[in-house]
Z-matrix of the N, CA and C atoms (Angstrom, degrees):
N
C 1 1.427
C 2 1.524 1 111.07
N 3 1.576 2 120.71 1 -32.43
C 4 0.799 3 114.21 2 -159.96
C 5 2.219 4 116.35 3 -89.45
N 6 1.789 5 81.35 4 -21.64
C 7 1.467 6 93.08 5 173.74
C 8 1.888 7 99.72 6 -83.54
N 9 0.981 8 130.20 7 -26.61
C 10 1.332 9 132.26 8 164.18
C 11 1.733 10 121.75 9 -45.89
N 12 1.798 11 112.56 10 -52.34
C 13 0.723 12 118.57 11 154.37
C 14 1.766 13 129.08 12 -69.91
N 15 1.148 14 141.25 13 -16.31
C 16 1.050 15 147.33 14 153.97
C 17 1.719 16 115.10 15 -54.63
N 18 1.199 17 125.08 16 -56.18
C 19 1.255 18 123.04 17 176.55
C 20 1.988 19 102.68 18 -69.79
N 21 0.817 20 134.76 19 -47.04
C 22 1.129 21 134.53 20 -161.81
C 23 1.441 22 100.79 21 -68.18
N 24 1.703 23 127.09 22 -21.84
C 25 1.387 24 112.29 23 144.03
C 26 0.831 25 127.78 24 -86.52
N 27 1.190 26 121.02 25 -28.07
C 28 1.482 27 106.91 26 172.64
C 29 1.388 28 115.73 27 -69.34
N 30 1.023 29 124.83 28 -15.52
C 31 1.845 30 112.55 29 172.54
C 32 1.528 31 94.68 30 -84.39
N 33 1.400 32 121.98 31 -43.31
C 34 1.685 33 86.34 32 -178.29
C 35 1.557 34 127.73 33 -84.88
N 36 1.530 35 105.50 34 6.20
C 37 1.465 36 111.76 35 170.64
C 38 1.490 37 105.24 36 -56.54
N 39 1.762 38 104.63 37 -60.58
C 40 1.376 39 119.70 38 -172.02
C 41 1.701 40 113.04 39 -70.54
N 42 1.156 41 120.94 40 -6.29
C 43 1.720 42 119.70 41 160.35
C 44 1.273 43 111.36 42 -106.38
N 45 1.253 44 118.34 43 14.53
C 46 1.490 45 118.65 44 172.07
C 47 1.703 46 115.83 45 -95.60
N 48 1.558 47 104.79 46 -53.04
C 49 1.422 48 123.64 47 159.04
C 50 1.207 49 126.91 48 -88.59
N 51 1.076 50 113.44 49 -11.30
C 52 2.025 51 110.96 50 177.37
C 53 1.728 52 108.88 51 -93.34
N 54 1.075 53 100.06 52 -3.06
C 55 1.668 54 100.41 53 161.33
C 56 1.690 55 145.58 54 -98.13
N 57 1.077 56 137.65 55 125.21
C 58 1.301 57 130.65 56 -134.32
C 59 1.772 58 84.63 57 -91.07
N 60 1.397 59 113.07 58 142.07
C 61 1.874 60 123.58 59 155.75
C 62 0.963 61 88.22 60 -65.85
N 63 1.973 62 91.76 61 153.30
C 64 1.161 63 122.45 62 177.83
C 65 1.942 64 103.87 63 -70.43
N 66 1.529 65 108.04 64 -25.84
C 67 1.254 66 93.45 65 -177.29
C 68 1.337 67 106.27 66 -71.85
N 69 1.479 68 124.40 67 -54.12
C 70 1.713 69 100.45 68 -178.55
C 71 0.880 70 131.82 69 -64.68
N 72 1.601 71 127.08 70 -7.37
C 73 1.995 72 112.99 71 156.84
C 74 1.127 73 98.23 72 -89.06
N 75 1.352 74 156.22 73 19.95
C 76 1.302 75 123.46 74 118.88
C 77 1.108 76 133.76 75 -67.09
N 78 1.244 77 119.76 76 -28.35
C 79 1.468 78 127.32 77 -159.92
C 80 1.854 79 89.22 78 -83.24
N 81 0.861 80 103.88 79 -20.79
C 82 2.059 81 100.90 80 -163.03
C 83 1.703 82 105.96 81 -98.20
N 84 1.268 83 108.03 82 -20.37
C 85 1.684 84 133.14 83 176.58
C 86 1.702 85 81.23 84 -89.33
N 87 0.788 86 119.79 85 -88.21
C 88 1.948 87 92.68 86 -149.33
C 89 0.783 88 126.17 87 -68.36
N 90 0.941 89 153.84 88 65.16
C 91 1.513 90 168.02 89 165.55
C 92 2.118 91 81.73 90 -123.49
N 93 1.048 92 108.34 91 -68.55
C 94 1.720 93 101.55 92 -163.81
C 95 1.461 94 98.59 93 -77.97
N 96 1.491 95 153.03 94 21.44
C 97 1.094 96 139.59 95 154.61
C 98 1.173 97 90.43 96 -95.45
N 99 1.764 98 137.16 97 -57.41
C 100 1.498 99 117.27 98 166.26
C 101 1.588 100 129.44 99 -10.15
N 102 1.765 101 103.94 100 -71.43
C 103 1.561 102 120.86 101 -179.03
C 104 1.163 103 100.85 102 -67.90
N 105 1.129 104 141.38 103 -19.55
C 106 1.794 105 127.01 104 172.14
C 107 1.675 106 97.64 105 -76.35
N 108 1.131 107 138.41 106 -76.00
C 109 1.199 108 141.26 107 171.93
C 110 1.415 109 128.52 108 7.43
N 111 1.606 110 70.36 109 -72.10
C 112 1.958 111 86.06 110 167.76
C 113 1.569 112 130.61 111 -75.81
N 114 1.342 113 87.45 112 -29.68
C 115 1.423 114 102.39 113 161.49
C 116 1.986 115 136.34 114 -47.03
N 117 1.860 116 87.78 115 -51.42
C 118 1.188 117 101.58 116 162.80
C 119 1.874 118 122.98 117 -67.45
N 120 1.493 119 88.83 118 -34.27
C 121 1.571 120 94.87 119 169.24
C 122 1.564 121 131.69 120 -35.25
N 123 1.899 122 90.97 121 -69.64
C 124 1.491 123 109.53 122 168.76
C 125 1.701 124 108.48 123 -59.33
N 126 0.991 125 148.12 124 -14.20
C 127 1.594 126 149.01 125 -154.68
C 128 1.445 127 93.64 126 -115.99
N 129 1.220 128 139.19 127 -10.05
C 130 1.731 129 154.48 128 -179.08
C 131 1.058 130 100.63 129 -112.84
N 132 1.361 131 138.29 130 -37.48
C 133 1.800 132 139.70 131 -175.75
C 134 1.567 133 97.53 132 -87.57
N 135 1.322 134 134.70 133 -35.89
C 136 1.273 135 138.54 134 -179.17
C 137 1.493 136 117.44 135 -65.30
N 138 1.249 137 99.73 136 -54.76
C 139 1.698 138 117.70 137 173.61
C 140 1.119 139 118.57 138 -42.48
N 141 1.676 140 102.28 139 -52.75
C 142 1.643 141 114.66 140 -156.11
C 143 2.171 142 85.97 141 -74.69
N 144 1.049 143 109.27 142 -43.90
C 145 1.692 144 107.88 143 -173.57
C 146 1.876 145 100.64 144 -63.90
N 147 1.269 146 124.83 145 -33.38
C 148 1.787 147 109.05 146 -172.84
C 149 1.688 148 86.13 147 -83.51
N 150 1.470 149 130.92 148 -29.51
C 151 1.499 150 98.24 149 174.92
C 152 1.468 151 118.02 150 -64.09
N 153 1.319 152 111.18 151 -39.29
C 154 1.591 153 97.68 152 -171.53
C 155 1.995 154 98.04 153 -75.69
N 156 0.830 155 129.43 154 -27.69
C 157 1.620 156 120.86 155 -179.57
C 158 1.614 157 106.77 156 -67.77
N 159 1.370 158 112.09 157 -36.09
C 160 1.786 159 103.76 158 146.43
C 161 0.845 160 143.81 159 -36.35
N 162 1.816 161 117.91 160 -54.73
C 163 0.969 162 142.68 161 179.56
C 164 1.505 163 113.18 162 -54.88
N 165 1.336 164 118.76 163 -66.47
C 166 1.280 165 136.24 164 142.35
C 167 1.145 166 126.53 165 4.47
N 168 1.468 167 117.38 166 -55.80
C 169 1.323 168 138.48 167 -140.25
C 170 1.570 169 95.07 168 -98.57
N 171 1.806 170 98.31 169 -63.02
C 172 1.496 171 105.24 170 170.92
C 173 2.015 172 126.98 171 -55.89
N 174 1.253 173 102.30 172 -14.67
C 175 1.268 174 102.72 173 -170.73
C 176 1.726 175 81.75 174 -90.06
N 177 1.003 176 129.45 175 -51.21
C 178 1.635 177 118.47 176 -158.36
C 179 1.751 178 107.92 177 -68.09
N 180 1.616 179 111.60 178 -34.21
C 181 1.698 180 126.40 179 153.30
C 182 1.513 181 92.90 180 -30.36
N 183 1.203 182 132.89 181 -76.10
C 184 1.172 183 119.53 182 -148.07
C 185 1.117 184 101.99 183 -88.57
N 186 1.620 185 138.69 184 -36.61
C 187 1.245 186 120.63 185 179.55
C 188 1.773 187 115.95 186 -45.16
N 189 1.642 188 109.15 187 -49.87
C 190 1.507 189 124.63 188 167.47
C 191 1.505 190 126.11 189 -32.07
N 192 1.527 191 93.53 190 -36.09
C 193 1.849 192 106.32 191 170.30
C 194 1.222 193 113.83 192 -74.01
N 195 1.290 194 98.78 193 -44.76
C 196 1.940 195 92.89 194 -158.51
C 197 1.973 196 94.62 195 -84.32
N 198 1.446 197 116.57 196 -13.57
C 199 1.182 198 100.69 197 -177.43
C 200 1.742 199 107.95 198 -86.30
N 201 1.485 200 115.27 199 -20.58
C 202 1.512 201 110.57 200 166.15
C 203 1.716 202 122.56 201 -51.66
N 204 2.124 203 100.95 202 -50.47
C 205 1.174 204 92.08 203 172.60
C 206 1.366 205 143.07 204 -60.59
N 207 1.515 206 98.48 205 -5.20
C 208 1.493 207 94.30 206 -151.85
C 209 1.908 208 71.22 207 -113.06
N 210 0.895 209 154.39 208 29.04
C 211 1.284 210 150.11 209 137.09
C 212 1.594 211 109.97 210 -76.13
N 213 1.527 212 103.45 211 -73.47
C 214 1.482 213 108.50 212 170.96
C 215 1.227 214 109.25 213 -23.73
N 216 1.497 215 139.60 214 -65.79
C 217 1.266 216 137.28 215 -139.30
C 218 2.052 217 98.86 216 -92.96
N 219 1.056 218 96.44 217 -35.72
C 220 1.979 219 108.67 218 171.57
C 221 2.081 220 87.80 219 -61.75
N 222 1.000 221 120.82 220 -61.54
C 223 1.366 222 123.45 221 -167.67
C 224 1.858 223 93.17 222 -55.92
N 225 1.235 224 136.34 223 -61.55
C 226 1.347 225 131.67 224 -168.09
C 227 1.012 226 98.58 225 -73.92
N 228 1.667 227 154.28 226 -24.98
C 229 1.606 228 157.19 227 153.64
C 230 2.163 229 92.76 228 -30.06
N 231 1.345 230 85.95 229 -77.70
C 232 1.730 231 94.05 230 -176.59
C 233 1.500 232 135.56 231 -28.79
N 234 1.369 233 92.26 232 -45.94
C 235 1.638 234 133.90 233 -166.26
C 236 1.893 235 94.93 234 -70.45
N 237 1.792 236 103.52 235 -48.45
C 238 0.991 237 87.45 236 -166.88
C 239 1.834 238 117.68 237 -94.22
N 240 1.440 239 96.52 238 -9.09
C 241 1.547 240 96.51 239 172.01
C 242 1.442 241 112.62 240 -91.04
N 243 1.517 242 120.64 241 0.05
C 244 1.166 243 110.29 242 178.71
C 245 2.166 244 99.95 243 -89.11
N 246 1.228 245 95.74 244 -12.09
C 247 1.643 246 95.97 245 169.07
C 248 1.650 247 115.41 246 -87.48
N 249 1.139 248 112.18 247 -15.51
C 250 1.447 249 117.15 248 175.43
C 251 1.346 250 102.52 249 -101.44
N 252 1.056 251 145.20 250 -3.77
C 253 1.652 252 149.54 251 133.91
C 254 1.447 253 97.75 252 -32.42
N 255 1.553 254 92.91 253 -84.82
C 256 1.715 255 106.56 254 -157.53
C 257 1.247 256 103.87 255 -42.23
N 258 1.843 257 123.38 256 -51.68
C 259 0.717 258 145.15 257 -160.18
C 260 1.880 259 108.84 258 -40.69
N 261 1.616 260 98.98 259 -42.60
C 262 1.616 261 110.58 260 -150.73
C 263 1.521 262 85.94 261 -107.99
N 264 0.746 263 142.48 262 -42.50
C 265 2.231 264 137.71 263 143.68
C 266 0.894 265 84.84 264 -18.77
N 267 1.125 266 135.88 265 -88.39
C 268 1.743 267 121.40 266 -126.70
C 269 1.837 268 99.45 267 -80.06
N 270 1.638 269 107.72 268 -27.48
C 271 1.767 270 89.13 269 165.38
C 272 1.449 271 130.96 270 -62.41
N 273 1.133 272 84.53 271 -34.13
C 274 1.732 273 115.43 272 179.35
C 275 1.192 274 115.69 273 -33.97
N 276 1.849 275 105.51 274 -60.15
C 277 1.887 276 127.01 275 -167.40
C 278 1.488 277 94.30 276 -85.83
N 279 1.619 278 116.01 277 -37.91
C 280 1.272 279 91.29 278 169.95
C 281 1.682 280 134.48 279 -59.24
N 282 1.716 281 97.71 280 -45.48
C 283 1.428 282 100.44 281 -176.13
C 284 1.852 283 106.65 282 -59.51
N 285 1.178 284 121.34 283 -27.80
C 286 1.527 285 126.75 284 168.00
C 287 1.476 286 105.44 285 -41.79
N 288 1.065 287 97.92 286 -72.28
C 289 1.442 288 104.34 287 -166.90
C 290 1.321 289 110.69 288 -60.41
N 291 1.741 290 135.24 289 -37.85
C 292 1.472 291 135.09 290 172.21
C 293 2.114 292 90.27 291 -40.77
N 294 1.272 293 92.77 292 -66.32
C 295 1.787 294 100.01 293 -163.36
C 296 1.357 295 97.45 294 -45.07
N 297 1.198 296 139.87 295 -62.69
C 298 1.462 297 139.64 296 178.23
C 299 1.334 298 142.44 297 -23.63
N 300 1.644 299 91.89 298 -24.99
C 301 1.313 300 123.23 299 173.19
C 302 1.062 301 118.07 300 -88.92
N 303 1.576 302 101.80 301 -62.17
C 304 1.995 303 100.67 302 169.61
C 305 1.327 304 112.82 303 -26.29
């Protein structure tokens, strides 16, 4: 009984003092729910700036497209009046040369 009673204080000695107040895990917790806070803050202010630098990114993607096509198609414009050039030269030297003869 008596070693019965011996442990039974001593376990509630040691759950009496080996347990932290509620005031000091608060007091030791906020300070780091603060720094999380802000933390999340900056990680919400960051986000919101790589979406719009996305945004950005994708709008200039497409500006980049439509300004290739519309090169390509100015480039096949060229391509093809520089064949209707040649094209109208070479009637040209011919019709010269018909007259040349006359």
């Amino acid at each position: 009984m008596k070693k019965l009673l011996t442990v039974m204080v001593a376990a509630m000695f040691i759950f009496a003092f080996g347990c932290a107040s509620k005031d000091y895990v608060k007091q030791e917790i906020d300070p780091l729910v603060d720094r999380i806070g802000k933390l999340e803050s900056k990680v919400n202010n960051l986000e919101s700036k790589v979406n719009a630098l996305d945004k950005k990114i994708d709008d200039c993607c497409t500006k980049a497209d439509d300004a290739a096509k519309r090169a390509e198609a100015a480039a096949q414009r060229a391509e093809d009046a520089a064949k209707r050039a040649e094209a109208a030269s070479q009637k040209a030297g011919k019709a010269f040369e018909l007259q040349q003869k006359k």
